[in-house]
C-alpha positions in Angstrom: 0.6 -0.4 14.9 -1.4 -2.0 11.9 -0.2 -5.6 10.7 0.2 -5.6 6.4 0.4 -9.2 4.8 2.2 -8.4 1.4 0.6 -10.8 -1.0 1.5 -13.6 -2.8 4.7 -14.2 -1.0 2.9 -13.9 2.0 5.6 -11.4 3.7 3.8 -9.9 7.1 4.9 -6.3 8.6 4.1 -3.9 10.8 3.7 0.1 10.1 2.4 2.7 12.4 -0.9 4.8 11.4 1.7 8.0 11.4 3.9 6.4 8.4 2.5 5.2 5.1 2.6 2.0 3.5 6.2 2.2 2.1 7.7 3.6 4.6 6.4 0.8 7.2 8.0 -1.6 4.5 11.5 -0.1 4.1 11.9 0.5 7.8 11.1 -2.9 8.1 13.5 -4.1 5.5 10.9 -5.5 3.3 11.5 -5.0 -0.3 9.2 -2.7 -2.2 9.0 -1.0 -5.2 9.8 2.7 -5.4 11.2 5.4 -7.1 9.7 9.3 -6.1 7.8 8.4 -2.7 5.5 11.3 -3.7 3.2 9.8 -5.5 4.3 10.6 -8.9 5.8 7.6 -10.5 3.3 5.2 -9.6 6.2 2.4 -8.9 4.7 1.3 -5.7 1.3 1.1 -7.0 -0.6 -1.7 -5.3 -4.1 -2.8 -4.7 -5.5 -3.1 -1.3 -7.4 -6.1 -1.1 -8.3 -5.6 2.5 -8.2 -2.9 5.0 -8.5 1.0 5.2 -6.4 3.4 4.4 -6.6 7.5 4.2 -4.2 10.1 2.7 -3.4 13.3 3.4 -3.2 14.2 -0.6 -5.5 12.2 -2.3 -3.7 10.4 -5.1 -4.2 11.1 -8.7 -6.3 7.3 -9.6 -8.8 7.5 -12.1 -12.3 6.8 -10.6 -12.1 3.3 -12.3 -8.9 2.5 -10.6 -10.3 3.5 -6.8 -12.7 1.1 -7.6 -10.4 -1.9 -8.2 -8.7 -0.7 -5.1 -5.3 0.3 -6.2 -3.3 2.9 -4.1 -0.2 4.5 -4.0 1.7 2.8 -1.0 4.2 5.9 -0.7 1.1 8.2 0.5 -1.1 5.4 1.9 -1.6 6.0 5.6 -2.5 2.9 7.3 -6.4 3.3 9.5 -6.5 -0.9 9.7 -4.5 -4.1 9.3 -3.9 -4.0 5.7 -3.8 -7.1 3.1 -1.8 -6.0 -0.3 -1.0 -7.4 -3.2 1.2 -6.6 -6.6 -1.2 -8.5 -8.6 -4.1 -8.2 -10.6 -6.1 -10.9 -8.7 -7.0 -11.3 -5.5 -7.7 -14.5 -5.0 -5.8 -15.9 -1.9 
């Protein structure tokens, strides 16, 4: 089980590193956005401001994107306590 503190709010769950990001969230009741959960709408777009994650598709981000660490949280596989945010800046 991998902690994920959901920035700004602040909001802390848990998700196991079978289940992605999302799913950790909506079994934990935690509001997130999402539409597809296959990657295709990019509602639950997020950047990952600290942690690891892996895929088993990788996502379609331009290389510019990757960079600024956004990931899809409905395909986001969990590999280490996670920090996310909605925002653009990650200053916490």
């Amino acid at each position: 089980m991998y902690a994920v503190h959901l920035m700004p709010a602040g909001t802390q769950f848990t998700v196991s590193g079978h289940q992605t990001l999302l799913q950790g969230a909506l079994d934990a009741g935690v509001p997130f956005p999402n539409r597809c959960q296959i990657g295709a709408c990019a509602s639950c777009l997020c950047r990952l401001v600290e942690g690891e994650v892996r895929y088993h598709l990788e996502p379609m981000l331009t290389e510019q994107e990757k960079q600024q660490g956004w990931i899809f949280a409905c395909q986001a596989i969990p590999c280490s306590d996670l920090v996310v945010s909605f925002e653009e800046s990650d200053d916490y």
